[in-house]
N, C-alpha and C positions, 0 to 999 in steps of 0.2 A: 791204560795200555797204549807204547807207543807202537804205532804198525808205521812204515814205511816202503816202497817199493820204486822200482828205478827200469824202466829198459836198458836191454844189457847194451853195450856198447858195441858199432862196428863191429869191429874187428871179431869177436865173439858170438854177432848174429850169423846162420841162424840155429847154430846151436842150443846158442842161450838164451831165454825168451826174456828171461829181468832177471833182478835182485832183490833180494826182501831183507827189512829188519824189525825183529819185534823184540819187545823191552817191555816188562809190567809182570802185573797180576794176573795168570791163571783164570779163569770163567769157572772153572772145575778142576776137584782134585784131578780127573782120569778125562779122557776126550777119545772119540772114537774118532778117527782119522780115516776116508772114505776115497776111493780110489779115485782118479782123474788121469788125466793124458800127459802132465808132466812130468818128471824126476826130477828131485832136488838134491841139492850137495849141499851138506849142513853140517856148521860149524858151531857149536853150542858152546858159547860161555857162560853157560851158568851153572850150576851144580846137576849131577845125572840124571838121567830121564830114565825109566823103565818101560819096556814093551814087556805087554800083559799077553796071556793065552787062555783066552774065556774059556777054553774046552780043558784045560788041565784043572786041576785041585786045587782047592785051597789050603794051607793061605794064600800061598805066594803067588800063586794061577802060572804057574812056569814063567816068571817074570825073569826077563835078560837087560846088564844095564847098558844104558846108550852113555857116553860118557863127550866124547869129545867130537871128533873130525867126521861126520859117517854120510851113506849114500844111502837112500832111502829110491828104487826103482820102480817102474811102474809096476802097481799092486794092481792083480786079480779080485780079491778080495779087501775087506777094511781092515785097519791096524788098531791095538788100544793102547793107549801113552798113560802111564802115570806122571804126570807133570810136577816139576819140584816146584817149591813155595814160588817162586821168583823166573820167570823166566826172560832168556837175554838169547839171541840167535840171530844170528847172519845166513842167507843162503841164497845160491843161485838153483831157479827153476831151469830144468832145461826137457830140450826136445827129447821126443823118445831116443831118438839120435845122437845127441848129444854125447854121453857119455862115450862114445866111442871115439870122439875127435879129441879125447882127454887122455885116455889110454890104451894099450892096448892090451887088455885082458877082453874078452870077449863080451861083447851086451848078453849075450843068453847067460852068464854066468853070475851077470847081477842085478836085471831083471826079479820084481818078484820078490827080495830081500830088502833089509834093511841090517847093512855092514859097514863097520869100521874100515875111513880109506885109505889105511897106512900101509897095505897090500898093494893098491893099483893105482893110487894119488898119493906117494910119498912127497911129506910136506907140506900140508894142506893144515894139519892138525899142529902146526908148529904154528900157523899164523895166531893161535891163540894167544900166544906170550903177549904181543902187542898191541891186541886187542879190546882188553878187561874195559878198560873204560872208552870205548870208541864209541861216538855215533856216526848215523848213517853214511854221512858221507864217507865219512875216513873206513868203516867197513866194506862200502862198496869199489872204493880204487882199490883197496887191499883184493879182494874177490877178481878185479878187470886183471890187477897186475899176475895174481897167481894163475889164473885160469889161461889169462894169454900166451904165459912160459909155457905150460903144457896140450899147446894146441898143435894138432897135426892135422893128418887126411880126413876130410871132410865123407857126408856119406853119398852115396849117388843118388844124385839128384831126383829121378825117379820116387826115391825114397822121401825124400824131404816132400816131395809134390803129394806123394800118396799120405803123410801122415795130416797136412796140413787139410788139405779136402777131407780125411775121417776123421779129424777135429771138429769140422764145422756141421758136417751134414751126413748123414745115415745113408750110404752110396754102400750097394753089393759089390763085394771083392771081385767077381767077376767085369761088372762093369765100370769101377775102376781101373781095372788092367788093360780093359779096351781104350779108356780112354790117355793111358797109357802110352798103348802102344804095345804092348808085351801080352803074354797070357797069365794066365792066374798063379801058374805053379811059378813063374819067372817072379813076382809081385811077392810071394810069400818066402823067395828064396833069399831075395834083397835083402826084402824089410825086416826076415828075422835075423841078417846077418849084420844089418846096422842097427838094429832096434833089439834086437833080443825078445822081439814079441811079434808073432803073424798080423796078418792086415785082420783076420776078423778079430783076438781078440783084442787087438785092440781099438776095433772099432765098437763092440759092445763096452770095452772101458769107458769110450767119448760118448757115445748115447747114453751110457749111466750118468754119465756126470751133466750132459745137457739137463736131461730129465728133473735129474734131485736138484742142479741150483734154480728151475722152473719150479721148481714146486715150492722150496723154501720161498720163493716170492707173492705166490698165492694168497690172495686174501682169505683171512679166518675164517669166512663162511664160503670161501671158493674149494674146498679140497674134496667134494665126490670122487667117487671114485669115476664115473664120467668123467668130469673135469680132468682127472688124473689124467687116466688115460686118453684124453684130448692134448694133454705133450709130450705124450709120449710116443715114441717109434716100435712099438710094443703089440701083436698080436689082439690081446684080448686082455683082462684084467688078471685073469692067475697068470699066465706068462709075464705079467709086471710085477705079481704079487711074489711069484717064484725068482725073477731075475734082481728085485729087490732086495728081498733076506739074501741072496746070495752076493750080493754088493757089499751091503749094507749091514745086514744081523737085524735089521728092523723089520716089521711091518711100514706101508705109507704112513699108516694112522699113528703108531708108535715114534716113527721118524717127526712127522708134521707135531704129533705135542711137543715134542722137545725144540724145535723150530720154533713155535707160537713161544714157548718159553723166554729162549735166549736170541731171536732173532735170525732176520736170512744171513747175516755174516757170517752167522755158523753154519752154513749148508754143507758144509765140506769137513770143519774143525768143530764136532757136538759133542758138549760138554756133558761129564755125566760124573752123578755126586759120589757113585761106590759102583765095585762091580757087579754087586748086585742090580743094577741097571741095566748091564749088560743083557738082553737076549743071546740064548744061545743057539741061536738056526745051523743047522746041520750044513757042515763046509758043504 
């Protein structure tokens, strides 16, 4: 598997946090895909992907195919990919922000989705043509040169300051906005209108995701649930075990084998052999 990754260029921070490219073999037919604080814009050269829906029927489990050019926003909950034989993808992560210095369809309207961006990034999905056999480099100018054409109004600042601090550290909404400068209802008015997401959810997105790439690094005989919850920013142990399967679809213990399995690189991307693997915790 080649993985590659690049900070994004000037001109495009702080939009855009890097560029990624991966090229190889799959780990697993299927991969649950587990929320975090970025969105990404993804451009798939390789043959189609499926999003699974563990709660629907079988066969097919309400599978939708992902084909080409799509936006992938910040998820509430985890995603499940049927991954084709071979996989080949180019993408830019960006800020919760981000996406709105690209277009002007609204972040609340793509937040939360994973959609085709021939709607609100007309052109993006045409860089395919030229791409088939590109590496990293040549896919990442291609990414600086598209992304740069379609860059406008940036978000307020305010904004970029408060997602940057609930990236890093578990701060109450409230005292965020004090340290602001504004009140809380001002804080939530912004952020969801350059983010498409409130300062608290999306500060339990970043606490989820500190949490679970903490834990996937744990040594095999480190995972109590003590221990657990000693990184977590987490009440008591059911409030983790509940905030958890709602992230996740897992239990810790069900998340940590598959971990010990495939390693902490997959803390975010776990692989999983059928969907019968899949747990199905109640959305």
């Amino acid at each position: 598997m080649l993985y590659e990754e690049c900070p994004a260029p000037a001109r495009l921070q702080p939009y855009v946090s890097h560029f990624w490219f991966v090229r190889g073999e799959p780990a697993a037919r299927y991969e649950k895909i587990l929320p975090g604080p970025l969105a990404h814009l993804i451009l798939n050269l390789s043959s189609p992907y499926r999003l699974i829906d563990p709660f629907a029927a079988a066969p097919d489990h309400g599978a939708t195919e992902v084909a080409a050019g799509f936006y992938s926003g910040i998820q509430r909950s985890y995603l499940i990919s049927e991954n084709p034989p071979q996989l080949f993808n180019i993408g830019a992560a960006l800020q919760p922000y981000g996406i709105a210095a690209l277009t002007e369809v609204p972040p609340s309207e793509l937040q939360g989705k994973v959609q085709a961006t021939d709607a609100f990034l007309p052109g993006f999905t045409a860089l395919r043509a030229a791409l088939t056999d590109a590496g990293p480099a040549t896919a990442f100018a291609a990414l600086e040169s598209f992304l740069s054409s379609r860059l406008r109004g940036g978000a307020d600042q305010r904004t970029v300051t408060a997602a940057a601090v609930l990236a890093e550290d578990d701060v109450p909404v409230a005292g965020l906005a004090r340290r602001l400068g504004i009140n809380p209802s001002t804080l939530q008015r912004i952020m969801f209108r350059d983010c498409g997401i409130t300062p608290k959810s999306y500060a339990d997105v970043c606490r989820f995701y500190r949490f679970v790439n903490a834990a996937a690094r744990l040594p095999a005989d480190g995972a109590s649930g003590r221990e657990l919850l000693g990184l977590a920013d987490y009440y008591d142990q059911p409030h983790l075990i509940r905030t958890f399967r709602h992230f996740s679809g897992f239990t810790p213990s069900e998340y940590l084998r598959l971990i010990r399995e495939h390693g902490p690189e997959y803390a975010i991307f776990v692989p999983l052999r059928s969907v019968g693997d899949i747990p199905t915790a109640a959305r």
